[in-house]
N, C-alpha and C positions, 0 to 999 in steps of 0.2 A: 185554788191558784193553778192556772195552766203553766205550762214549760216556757211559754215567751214572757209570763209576769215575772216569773221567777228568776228568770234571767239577768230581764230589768231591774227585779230588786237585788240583784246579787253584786250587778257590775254599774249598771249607769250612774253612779255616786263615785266612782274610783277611776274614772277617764275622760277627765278636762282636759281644753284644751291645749294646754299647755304638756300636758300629759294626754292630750286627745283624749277632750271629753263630747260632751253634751248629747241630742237630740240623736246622735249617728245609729246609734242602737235599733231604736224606733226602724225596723225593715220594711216599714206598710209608709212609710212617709211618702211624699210624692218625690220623684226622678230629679225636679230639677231643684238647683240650689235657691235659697231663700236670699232676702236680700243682707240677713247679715254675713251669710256666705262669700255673697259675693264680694263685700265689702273687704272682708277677712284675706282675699282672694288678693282684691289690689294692694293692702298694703303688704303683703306675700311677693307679689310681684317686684313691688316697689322696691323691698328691701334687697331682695335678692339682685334687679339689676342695677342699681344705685350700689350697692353691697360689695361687691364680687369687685368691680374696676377699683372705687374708689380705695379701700381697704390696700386691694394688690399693687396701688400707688404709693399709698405708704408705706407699705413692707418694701417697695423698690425703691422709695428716698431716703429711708430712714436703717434700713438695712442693708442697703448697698454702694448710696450716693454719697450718703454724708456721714461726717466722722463720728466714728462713734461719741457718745458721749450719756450720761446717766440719765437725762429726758430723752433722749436719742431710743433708748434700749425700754425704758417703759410704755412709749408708744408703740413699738414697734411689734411688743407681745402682746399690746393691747388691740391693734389689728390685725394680729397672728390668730387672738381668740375671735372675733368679730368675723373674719374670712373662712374661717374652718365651718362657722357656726351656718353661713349663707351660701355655702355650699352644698350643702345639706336642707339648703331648703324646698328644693323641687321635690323630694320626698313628701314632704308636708303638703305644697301644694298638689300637687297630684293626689294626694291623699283627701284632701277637702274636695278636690275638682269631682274625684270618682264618689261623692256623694259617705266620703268618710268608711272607705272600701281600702285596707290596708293589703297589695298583695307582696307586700316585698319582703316576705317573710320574717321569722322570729328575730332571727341575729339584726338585720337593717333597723327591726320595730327599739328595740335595746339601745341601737349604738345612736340611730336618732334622737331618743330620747336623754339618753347618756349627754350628745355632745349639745345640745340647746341647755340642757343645764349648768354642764362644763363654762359653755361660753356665758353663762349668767353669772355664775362663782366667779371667774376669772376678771370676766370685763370689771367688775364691782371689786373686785381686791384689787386692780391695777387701779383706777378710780382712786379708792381709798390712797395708798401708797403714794400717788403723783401728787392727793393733795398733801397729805404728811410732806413729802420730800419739797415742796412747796416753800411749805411752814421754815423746813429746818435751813432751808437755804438759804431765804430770804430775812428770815429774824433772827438765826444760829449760825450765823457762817464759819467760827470759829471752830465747833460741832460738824458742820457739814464738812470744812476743809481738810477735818480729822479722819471721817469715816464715811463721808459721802463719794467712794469708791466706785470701781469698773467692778471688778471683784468682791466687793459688799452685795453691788445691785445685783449680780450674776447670780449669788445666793440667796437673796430674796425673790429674784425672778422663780427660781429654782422652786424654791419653798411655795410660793403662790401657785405653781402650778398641780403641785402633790396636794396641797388642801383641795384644792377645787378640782382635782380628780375623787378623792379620799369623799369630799360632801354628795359630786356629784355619782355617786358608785352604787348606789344602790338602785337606780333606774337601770342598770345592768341585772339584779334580781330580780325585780318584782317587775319588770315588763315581760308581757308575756301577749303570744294572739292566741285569736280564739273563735272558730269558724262558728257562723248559725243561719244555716237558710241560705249557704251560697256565699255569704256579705260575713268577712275575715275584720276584728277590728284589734289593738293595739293598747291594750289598757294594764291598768295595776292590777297585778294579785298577789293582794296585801295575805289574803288567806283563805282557803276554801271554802271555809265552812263555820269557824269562828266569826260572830259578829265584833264581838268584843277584844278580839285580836285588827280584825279590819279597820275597825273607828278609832284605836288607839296609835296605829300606825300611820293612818292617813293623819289622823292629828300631827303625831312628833316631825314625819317630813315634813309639812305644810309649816308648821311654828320654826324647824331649824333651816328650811330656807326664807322665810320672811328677817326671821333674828340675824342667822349670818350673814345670807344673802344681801338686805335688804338695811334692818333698821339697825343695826350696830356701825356698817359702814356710812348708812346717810348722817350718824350722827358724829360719827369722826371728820368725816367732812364738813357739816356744818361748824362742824367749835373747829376745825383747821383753819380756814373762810374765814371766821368770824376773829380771829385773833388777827388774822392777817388785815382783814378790813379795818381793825382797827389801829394797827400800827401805820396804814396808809395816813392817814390824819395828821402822824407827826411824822411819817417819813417820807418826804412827795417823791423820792425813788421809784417806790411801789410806783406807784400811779401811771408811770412810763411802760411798767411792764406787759405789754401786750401779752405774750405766754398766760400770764395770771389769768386775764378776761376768759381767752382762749380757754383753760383748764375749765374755770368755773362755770364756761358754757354748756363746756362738756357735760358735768356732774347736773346742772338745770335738767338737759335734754334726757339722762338717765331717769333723773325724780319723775317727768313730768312722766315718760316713756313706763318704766314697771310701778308707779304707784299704783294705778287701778289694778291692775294682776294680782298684784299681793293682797290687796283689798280683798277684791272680788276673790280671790282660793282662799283667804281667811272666811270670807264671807257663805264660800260652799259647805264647810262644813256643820253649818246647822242645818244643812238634807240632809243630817244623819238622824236629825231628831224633829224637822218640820219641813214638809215642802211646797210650803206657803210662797216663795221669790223663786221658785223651779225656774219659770218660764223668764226670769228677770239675770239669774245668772245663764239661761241659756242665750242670751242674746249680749250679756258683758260679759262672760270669761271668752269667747273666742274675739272680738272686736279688743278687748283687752291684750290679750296674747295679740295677737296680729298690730298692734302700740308697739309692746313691747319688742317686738322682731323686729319693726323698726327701726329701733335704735343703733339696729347692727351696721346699721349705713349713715347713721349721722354723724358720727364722732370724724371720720374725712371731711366729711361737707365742712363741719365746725371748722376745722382747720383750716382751709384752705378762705372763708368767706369772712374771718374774723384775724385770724393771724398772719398779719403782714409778713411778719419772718418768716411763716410757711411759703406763703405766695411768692416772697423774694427768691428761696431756695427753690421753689418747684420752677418758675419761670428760668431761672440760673439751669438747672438739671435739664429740662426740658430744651432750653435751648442747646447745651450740650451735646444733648441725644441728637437733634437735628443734624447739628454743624457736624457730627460724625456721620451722621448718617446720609448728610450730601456730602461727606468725603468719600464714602466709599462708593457711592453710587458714582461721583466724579474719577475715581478711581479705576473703578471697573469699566465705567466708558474709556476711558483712555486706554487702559489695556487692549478694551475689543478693538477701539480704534489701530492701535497698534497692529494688532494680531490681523485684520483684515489687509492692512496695507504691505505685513511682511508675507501674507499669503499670496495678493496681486503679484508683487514684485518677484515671487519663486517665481510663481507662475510664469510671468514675462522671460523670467530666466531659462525657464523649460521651455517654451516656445521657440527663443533665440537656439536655441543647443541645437534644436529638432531641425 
């Protein structure tokens, strides 16, 4: 076994995509990108410019336009997580563009990896929490009117965001680069030289973000949803509530967005033991991941194309902005108008003197 097999068998199994994996390794591959690259590319692109605006609209309605209130404060961290995440994604892209060539050093490779998990943990516990808070408000209101607080939420915001630091923290140890031939790549190391430390580790991450991440949360949601759908039946209340749809858009666009992810990185790790589907995860976990980054821009669109009360209040805000903003532009003309006609009329005055 030469020094580039060895390589391969050491690392290409511990840097998916989502963790920056696949085929990037391979230094003899051809220059230009593949079509699942490119693909991976547009929805990269997609998320990031859809991402960035949309997101920093809600964090400006919901954090500064409109009165606080306990849905107010969970969307507002939940685009707080969603915005941090797609701002950071031109690293990634850049990264897939320069043929999976990482040059932004160790700390950027960490904190990357760090905050696309962060924003995984977090978005997925806010998720959870809106639909619980949901549940309690609408079938518990006696319960809610108790403890459904400014001050309650402020300490579960709080708590939500120290777990989903606390899960997402170990992408801060085991990301590490690592030069070969010129081409710097971004990957796990799980362990040098232990096989049986590598494959036990890459399992427990992989299983504790599918279980917290992923299948404990989708199932709290589902039995929240599901108690709630069924109280619509005898409450035709419910039925009005637009919010509801809204939320449970939301959670749809989540399922449909990191199912395959999870699939597929539960799915990689039997390349520990056969790499029979090599070429099969090489073409689903980066198109999977590049789903999943998507999502960081849908949960705004959802808002705004399903929730009339959103629409009502951003058309209300938005027009606000305006009407201020031809006040002062009305404003400022008048002044200059002024200031122009009180400089003529010196002037006239200094000519008369002369």
């Amino acid at each position: 076994m030469d020094e580039f097999d060895y390589f391969l068998d050491e690392f290409d199994n511990y840097t998916y995509p989502f963790e920056y994996s696949q085929e990037e390794l391979e230094l003899e591959e051809k220059a230009h990108l593949g079509a699942v690259q490119w693909i991976s590319l547009v929805l990269y692109g997609l998320a990031f410019v859809l991402g960035v605006p949309g997101n920093a609209i809600v964090i400006w309605l919901t954090g500064f336009k409109w009165k606080k209130t306990v849905a107010t404060l969970w969307f507002l961290n939940l685009a707080i997580a969603d915005l941090i995440f797609v701002l950071f994604l031109p690293l990634y892209i850049s990264y897939v563009a320069m043929n999976f060539h990482w040059p932004f050093g160790t700390w950027l490779c960490k904190a990357n990896s760090f905050i696309a998990l962060l924003n995984m943990f977090a978005s997925v516990f806010f998720l959870t929490v809106i639909s619980l808070d949901r549940y309690i408000h609408l079938i518990h209101p006696v319960f809610s009117q108790r403890y459904r607080t400014l001050k309650n939420t402020l300490f579960v915001i709080v708590l939500i965001w120290l777990v989903a630091i606390m899960v997402a923290g170990p992408a801060l140890y085991f990301r590490e680069t690592l030069e070969f031939n010129n081409h710097t790549i971004c990957y796990n190391n799980f362990h040098q030289n232990d096989t049986n430390i590598i494959l036990m580790r890459h399992h427990v991450l992989t299983w504790i973000k599918f279980v917290i991440g992923y299948l404990f949360p989708l199932l709290s949601m589902i039995i929240s949803y599901s108690l709630l759908a069924f109280q619509v039946k005898r409450r035709t209340t419910l039925t009005s509530s637009k919010h509801f749809w809204t939320i449970l858009a939301v959670v749809l666009a989540f399922v449909i967005c990191w199912s395959p992810f999870h699939l597929f990185s539960i799915w990689e790790l039997s390349i520990h033991h056969s790499s029979h589907f090599h070429h099969v995860l090489q073409a689903g976990l980066p198109l999977s991941t590049g789903l999943a980054f998507f999502n960081s821009c849908l949960n705004p669109l959802l808002y705004v194309l399903i929730s009339k009360k959103f629409q009502t209040r951003f058309r209300t805000s938005v027009a606000e902005l305006l009407k201020h903003t031809l006040r002062e532009v009305s404003w400022s003309g008048t002044m200059s108008e002024q200031f122009k006609h009180s400089e003529a009329k010196n002037l006239c005055l200094l000519e008369m003197t002369q």
